[in-house]
N, CA, C and O atoms as a Tripos MOL2 file, in Angstrom:
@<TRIPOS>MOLECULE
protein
  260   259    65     0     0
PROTEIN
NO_CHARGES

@<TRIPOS>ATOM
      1 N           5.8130    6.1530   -2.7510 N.3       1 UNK1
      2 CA          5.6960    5.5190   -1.4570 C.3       1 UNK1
      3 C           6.0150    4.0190   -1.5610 C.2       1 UNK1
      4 O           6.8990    3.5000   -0.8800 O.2       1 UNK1
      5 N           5.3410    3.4190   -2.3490 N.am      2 UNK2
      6 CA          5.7490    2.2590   -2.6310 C.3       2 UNK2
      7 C           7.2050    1.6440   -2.7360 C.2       2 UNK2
      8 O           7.5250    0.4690   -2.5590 O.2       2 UNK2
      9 N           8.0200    2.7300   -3.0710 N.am      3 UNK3
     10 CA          9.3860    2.3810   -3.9340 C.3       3 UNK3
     11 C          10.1920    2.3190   -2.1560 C.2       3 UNK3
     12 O          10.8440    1.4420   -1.5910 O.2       3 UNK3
     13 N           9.8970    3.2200   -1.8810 N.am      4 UNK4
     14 CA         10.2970    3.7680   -0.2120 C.3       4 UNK4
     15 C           9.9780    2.2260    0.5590 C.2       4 UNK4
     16 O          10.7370    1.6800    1.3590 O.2       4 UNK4
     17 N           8.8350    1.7700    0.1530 N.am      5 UNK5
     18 CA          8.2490    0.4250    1.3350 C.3       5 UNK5
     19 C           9.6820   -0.5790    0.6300 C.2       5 UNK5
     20 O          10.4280   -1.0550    1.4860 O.2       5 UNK5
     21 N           9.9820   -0.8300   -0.6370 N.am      6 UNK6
     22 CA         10.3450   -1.9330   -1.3260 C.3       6 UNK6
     23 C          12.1170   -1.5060   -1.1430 C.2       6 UNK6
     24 O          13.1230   -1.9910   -1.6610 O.2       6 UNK6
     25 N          11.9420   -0.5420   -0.3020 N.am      7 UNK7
     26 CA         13.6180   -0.0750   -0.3880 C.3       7 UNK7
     27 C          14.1480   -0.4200    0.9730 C.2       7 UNK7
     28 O          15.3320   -0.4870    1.3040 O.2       7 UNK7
     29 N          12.6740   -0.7060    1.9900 N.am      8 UNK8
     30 CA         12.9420   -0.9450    3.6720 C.3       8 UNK8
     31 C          12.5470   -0.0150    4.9230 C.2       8 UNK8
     32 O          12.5030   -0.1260    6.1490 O.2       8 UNK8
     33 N          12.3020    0.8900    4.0210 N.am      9 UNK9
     34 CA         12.1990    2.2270    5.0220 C.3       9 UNK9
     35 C          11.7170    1.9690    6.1530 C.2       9 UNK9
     36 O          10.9830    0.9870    6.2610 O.2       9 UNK9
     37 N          12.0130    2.8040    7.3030 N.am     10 UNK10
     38 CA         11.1710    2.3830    8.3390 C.3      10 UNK10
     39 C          10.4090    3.7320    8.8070 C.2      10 UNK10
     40 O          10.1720    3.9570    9.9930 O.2      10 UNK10
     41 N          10.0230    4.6700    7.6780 N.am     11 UNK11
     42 CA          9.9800    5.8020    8.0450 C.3      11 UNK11
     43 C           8.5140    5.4220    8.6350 C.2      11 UNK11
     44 O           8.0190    4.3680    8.2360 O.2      11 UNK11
     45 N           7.7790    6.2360    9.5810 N.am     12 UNK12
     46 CA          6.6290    5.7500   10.4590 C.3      12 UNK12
     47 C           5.4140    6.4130    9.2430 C.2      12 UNK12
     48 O           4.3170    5.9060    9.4810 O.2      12 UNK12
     49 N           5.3530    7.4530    7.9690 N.am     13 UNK13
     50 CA          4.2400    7.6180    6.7650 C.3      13 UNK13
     51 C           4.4140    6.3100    6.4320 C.2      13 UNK13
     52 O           3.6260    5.4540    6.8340 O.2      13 UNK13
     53 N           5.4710    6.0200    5.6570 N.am     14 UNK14
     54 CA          4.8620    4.5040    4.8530 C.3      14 UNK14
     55 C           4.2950    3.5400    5.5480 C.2      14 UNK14
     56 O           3.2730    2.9240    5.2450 O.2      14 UNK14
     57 N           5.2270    3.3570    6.8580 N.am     15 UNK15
     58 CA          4.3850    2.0610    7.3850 C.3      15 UNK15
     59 C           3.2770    2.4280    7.3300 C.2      15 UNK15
     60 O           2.7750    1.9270    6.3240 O.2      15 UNK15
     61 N           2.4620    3.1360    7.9360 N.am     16 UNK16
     62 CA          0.9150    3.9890    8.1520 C.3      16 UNK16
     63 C           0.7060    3.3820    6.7970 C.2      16 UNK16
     64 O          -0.3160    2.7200    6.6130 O.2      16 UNK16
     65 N           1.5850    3.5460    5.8230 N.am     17 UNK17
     66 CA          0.6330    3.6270    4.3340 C.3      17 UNK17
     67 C           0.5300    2.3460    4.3180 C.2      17 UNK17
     68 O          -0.6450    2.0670    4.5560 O.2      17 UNK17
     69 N           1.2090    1.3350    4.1440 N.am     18 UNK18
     70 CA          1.3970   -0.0500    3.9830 C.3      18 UNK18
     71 C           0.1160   -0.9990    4.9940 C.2      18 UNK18
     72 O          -0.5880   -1.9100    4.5580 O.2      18 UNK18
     73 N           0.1130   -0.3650    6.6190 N.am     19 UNK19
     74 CA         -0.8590   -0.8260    7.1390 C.3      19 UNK19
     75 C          -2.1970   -0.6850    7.1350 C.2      19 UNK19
     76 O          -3.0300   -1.4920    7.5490 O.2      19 UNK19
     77 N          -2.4430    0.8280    6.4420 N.am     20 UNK20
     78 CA         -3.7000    1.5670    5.9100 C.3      20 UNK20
     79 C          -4.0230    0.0370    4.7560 C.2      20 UNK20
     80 O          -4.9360   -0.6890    5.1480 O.2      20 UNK20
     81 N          -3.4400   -0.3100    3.6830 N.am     21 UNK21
     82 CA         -3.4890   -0.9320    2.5740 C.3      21 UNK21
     83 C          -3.8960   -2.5050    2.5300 C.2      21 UNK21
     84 O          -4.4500   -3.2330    1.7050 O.2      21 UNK21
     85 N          -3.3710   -2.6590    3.7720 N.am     22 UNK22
     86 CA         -3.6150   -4.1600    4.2210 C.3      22 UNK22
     87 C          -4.7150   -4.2810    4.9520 C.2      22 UNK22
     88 O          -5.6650   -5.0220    4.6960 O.2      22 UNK22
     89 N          -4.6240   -3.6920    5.6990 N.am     23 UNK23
     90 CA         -6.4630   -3.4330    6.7450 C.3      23 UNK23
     91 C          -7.6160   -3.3670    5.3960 C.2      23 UNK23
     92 O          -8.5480   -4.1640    5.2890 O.2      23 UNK23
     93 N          -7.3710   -2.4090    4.5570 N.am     24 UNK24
     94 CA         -8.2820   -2.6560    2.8950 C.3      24 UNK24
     95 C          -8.3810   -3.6290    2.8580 C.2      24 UNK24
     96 O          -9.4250   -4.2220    3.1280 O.2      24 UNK24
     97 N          -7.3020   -4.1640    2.5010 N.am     25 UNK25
     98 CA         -7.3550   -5.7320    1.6790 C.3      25 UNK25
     99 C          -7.8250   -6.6160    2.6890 C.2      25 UNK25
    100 O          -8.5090   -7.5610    2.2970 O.2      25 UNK25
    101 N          -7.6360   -6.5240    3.7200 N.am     26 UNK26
    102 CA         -8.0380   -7.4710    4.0350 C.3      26 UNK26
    103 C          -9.5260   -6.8610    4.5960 C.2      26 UNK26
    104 O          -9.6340   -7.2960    5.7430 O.2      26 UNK26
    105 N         -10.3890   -6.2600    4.3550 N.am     27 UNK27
    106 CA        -11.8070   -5.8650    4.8490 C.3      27 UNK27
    107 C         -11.8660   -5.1380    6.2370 C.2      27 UNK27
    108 O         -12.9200   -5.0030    6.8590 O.2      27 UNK27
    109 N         -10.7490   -4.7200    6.6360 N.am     28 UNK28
    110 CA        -11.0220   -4.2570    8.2180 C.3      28 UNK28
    111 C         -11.2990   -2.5700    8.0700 C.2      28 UNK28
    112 O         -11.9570   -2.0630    8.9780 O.2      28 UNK28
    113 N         -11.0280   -2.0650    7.4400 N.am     29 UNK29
    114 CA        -10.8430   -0.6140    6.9570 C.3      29 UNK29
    115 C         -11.6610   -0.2330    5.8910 C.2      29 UNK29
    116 O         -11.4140   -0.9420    4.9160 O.2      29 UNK29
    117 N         -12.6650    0.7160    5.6390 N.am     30 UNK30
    118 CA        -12.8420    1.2270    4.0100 C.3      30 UNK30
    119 C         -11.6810    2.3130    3.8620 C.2      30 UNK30
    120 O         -11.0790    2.8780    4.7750 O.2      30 UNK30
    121 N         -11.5410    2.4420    2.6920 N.am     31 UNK31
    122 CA        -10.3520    3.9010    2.2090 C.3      31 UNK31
    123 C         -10.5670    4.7990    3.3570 C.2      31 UNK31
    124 O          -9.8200    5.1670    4.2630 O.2      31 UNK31
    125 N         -12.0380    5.0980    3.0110 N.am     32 UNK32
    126 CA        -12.2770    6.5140    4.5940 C.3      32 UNK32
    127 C         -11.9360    6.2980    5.9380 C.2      32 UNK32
    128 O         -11.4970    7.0890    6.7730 O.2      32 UNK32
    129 N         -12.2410    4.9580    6.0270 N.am     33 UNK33
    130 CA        -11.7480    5.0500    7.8820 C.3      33 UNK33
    131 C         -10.2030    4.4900    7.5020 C.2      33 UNK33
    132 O          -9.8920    4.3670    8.6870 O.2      33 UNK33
    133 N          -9.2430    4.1450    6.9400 N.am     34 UNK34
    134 CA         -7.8890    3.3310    7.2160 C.3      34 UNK34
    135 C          -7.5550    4.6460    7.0340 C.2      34 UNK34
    136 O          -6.7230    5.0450    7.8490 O.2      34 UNK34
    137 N          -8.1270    5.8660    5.8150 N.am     35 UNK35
    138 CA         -7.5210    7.5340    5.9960 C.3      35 UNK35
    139 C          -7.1530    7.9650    7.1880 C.2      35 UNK35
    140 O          -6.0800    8.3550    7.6490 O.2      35 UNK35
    141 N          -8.9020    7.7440    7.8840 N.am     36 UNK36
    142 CA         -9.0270    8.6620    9.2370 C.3      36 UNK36
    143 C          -8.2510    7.9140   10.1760 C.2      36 UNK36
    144 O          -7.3490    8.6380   10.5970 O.2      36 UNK36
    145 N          -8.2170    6.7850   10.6780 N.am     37 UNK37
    146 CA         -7.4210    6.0780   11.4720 C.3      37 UNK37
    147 C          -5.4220    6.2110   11.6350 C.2      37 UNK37
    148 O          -4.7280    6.3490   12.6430 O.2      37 UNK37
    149 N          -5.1090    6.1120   10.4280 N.am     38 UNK38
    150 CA         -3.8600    6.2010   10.6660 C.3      38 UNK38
    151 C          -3.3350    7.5480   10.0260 C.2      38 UNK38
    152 O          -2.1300    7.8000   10.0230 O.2      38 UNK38
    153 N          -4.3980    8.5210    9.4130 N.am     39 UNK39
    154 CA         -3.8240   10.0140    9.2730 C.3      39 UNK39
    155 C          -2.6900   10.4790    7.9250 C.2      39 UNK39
    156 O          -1.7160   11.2290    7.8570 O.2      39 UNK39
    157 N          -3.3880    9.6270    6.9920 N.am     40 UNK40
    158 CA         -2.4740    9.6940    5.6140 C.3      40 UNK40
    159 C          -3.6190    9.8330    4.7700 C.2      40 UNK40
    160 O          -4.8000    9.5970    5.0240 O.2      40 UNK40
    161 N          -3.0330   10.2890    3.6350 N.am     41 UNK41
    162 CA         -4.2240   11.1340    2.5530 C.3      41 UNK41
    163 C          -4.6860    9.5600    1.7740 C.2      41 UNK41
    164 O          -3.8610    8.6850    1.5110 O.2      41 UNK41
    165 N          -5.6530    9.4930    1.5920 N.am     42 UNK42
    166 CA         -6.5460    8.7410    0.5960 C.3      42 UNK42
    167 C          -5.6060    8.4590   -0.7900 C.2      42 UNK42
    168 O          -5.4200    7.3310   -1.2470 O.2      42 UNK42
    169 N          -5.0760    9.6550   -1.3420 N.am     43 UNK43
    170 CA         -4.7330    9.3150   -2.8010 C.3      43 UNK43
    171 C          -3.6590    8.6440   -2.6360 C.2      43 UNK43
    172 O          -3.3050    7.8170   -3.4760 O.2      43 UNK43
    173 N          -2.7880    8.9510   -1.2420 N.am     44 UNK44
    174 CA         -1.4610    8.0670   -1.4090 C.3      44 UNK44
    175 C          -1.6400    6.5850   -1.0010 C.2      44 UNK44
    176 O          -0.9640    5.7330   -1.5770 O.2      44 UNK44
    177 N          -2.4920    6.2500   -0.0620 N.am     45 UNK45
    178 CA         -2.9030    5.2850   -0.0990 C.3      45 UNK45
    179 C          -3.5880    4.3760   -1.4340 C.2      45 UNK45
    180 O          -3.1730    3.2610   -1.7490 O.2      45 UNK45
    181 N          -4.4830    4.9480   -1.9890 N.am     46 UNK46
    182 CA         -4.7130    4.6240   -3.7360 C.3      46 UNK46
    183 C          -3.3940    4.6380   -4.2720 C.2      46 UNK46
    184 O          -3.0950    3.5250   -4.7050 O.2      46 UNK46
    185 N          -2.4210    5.5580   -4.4130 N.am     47 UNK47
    186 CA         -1.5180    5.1620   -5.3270 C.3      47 UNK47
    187 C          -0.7580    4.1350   -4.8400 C.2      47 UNK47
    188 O          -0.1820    3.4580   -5.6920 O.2      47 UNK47
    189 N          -0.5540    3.7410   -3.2850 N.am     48 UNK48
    190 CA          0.3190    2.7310   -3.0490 C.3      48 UNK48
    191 C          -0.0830    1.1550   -3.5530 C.2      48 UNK48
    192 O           0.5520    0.2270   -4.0540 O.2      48 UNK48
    193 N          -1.5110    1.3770   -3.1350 N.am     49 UNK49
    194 CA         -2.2200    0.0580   -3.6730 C.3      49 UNK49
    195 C          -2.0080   -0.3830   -4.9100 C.2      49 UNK49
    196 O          -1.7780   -1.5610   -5.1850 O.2      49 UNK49
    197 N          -2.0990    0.8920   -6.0200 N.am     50 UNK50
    198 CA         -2.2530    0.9770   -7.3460 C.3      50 UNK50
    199 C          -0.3950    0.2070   -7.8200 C.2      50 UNK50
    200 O          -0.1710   -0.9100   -8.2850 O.2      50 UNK50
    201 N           0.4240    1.0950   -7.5400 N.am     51 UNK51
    202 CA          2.1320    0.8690   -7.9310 C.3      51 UNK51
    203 C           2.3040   -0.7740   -7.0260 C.2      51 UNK51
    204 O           3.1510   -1.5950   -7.3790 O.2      51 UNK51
    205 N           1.5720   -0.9620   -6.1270 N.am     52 UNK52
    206 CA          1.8530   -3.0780   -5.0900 C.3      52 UNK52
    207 C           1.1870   -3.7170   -6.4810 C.2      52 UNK52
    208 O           2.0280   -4.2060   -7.2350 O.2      52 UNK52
    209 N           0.1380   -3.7700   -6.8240 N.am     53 UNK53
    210 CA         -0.8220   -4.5380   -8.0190 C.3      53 UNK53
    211 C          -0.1000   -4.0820   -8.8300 C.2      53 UNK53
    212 O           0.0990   -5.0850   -9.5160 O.2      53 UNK53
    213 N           0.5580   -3.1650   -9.3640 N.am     54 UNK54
    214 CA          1.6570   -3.6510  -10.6170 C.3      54 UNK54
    215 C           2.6900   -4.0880  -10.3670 C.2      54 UNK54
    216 O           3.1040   -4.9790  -11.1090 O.2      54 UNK54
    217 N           3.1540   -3.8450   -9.7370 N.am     55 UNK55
    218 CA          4.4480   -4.7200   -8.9840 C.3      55 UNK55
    219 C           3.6480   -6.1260   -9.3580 C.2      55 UNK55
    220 O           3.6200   -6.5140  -10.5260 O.2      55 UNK55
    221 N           3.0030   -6.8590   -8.2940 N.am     56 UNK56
    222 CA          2.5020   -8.2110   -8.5170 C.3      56 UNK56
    223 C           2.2350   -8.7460  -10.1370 C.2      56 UNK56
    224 O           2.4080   -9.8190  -10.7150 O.2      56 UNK56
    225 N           1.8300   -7.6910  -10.4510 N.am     57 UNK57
    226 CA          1.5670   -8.4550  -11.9960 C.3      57 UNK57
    227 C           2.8320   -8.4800  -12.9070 C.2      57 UNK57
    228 O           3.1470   -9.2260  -13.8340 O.2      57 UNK57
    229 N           3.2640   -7.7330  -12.5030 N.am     58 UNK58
    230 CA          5.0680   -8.0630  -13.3070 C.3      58 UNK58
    231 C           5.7900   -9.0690  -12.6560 C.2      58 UNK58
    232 O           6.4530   -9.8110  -13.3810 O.2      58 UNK58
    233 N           5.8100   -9.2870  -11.2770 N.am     59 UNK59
    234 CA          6.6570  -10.0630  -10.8080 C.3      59 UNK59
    235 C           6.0460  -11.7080  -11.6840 C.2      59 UNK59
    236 O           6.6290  -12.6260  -12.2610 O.2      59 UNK59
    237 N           4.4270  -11.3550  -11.3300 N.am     60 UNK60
    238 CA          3.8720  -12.8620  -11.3200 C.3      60 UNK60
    239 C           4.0930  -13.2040  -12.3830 C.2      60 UNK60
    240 O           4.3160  -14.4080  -12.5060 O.2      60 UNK60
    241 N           4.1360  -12.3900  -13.5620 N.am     61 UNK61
    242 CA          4.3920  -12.4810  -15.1570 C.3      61 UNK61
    243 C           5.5230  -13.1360  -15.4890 C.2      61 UNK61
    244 O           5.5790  -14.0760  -16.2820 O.2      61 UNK61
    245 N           6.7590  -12.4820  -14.6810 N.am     62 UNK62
    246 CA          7.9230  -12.9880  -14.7480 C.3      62 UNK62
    247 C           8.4980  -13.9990  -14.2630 C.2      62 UNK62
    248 O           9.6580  -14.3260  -14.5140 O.2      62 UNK62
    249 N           7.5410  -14.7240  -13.3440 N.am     63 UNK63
    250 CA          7.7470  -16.0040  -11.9320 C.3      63 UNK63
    251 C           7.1760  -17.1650  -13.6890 C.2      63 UNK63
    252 O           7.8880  -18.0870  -14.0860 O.2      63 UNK63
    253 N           6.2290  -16.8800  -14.1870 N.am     64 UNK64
    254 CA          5.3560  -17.4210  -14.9320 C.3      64 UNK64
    255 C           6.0730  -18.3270  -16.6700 C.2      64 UNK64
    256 O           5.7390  -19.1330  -17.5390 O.2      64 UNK64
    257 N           7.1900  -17.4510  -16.2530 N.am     65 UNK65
    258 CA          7.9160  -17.5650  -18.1370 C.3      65 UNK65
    259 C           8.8580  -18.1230  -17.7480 C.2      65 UNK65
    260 O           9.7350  -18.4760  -18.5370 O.2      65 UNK65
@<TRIPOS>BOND
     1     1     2 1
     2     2     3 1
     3     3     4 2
     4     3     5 am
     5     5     6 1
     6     6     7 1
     7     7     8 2
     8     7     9 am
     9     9    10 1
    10    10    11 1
    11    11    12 2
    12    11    13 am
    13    13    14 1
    14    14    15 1
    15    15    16 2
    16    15    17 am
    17    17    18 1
    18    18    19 1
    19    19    20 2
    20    19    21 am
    21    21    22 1
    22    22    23 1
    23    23    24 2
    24    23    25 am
    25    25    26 1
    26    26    27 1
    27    27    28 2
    28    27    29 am
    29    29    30 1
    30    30    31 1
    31    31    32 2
    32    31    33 am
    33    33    34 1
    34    34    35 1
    35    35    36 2
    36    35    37 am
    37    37    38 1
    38    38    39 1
    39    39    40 2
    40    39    41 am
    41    41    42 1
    42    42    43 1
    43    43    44 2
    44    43    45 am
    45    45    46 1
    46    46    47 1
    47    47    48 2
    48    47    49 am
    49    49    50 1
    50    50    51 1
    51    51    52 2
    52    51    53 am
    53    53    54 1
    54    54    55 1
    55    55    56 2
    56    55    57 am
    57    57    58 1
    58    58    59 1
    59    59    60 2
    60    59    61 am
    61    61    62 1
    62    62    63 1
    63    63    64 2
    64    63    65 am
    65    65    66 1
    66    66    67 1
    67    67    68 2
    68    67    69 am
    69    69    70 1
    70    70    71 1
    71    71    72 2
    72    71    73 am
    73    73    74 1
    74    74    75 1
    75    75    76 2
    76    75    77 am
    77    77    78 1
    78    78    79 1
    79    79    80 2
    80    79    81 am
    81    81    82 1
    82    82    83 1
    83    83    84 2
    84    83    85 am
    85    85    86 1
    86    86    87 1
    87    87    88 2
    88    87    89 am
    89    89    90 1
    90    90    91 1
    91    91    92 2
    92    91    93 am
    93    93    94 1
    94    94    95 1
    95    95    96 2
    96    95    97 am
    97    97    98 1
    98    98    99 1
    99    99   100 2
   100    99   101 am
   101   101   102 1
   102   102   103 1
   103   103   104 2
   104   103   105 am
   105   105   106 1
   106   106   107 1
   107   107   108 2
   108   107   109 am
   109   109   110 1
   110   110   111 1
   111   111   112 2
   112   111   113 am
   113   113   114 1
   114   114   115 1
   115   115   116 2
   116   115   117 am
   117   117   118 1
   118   118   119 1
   119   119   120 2
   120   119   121 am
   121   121   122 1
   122   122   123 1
   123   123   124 2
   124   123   125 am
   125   125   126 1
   126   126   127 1
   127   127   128 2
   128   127   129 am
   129   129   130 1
   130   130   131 1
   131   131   132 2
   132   131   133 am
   133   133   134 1
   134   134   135 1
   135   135   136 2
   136   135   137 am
   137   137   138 1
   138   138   139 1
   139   139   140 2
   140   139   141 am
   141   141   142 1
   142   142   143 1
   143   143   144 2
   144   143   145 am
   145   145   146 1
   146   146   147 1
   147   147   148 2
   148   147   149 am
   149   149   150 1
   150   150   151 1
   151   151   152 2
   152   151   153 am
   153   153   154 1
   154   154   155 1
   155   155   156 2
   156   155   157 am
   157   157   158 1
   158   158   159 1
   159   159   160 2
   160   159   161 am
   161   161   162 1
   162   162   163 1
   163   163   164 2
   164   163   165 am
   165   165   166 1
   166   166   167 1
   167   167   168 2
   168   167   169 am
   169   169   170 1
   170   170   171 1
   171   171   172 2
   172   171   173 am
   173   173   174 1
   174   174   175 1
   175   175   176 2
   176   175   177 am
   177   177   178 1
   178   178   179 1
   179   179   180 2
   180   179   181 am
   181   181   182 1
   182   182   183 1
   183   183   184 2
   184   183   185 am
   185   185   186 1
   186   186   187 1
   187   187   188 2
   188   187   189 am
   189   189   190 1
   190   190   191 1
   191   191   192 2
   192   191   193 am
   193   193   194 1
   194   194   195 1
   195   195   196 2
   196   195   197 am
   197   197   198 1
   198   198   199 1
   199   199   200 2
   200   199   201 am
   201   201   202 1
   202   202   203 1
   203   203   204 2
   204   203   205 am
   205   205   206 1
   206   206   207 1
   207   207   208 2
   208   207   209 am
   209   209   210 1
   210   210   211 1
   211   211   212 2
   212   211   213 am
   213   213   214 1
   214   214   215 1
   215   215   216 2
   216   215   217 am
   217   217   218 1
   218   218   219 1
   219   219   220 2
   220   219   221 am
   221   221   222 1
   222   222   223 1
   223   223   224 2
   224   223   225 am
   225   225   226 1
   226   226   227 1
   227   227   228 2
   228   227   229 am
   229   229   230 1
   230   230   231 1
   231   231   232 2
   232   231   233 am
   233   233   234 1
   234   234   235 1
   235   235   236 2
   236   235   237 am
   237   237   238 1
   238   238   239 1
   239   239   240 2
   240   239   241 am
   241   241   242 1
   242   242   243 1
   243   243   244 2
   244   243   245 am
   245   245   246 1
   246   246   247 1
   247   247   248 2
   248   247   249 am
   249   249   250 1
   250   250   251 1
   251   251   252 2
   252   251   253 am
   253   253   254 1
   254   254   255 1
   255   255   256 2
   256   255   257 am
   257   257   258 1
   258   258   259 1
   259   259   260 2
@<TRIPOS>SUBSTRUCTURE
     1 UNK1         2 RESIDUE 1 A UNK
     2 UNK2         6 RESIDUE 1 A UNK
     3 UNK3        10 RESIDUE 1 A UNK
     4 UNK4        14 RESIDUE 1 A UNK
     5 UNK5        18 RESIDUE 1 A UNK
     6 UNK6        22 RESIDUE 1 A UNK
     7 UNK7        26 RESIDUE 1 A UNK
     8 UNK8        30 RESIDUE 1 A UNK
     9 UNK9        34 RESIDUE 1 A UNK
    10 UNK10       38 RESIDUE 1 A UNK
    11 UNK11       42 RESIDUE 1 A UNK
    12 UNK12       46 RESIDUE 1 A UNK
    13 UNK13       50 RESIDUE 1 A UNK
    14 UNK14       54 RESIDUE 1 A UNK
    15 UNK15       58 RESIDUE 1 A UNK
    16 UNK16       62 RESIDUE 1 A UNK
    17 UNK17       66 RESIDUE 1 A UNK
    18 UNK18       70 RESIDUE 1 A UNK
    19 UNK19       74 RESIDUE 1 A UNK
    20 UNK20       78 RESIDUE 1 A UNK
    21 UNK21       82 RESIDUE 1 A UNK
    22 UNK22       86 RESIDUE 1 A UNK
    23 UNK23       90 RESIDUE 1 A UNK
    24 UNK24       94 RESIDUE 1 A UNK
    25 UNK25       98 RESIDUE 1 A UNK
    26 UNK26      102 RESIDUE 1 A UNK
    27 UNK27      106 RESIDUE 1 A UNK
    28 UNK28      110 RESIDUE 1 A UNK
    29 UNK29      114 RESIDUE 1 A UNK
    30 UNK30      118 RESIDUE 1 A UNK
    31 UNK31      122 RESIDUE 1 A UNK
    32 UNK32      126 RESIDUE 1 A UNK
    33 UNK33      130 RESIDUE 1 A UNK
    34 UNK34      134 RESIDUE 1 A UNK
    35 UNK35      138 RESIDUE 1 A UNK
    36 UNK36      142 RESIDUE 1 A UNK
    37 UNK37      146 RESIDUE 1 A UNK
    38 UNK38      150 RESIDUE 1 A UNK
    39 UNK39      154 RESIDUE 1 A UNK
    40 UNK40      158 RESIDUE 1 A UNK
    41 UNK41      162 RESIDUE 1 A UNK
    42 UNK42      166 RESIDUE 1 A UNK
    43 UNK43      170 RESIDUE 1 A UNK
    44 UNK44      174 RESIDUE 1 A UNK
    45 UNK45      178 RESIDUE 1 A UNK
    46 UNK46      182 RESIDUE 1 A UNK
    47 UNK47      186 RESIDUE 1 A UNK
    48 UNK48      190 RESIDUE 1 A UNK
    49 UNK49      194 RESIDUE 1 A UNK
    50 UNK50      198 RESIDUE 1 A UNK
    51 UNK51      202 RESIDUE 1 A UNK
    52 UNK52      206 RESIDUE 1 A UNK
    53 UNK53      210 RESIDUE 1 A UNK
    54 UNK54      214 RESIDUE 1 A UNK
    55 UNK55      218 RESIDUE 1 A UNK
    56 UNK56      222 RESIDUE 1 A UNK
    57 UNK57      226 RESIDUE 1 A UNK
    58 UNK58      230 RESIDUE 1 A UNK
    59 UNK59      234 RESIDUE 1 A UNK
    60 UNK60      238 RESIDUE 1 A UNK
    61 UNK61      242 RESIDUE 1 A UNK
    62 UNK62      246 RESIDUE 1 A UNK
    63 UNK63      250 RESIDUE 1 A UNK
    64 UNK64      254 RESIDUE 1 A UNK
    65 UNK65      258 RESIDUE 1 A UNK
């Protein structure tokens, strides 16, 4: 899913996933309600979060050297 967000997609799952992820981060959502709210499974949401935070830590690694 992630690769799909970083490729442009505009398919209307990822966005869901991407906005599920940000409502997290930013405290508006727990996992269970950003699930129930926008209607995407929990784990893909975990894995999207999971594959953005490695992304960031490679990029930042590489911004860094």
């Amino acid at each position: 899913m992630f690769k799909e967000y970083m490729m442009g997609t505009t398919d209307p799952v990822v966005q869901a996933v991407v906005r599920a992820a940000s409502d997290i981060s930013n405290g508006v959502f727990s996992l269970k309600e950003a699930s129930n709210f926008y209607k995407v499974s929990s784990d893909v949401i975990v894995r999207f979060m999971s594959e953005s935070a490695e992304y960031d830590v490679v990029f930042n690694k590489r911004e860094s050297e």
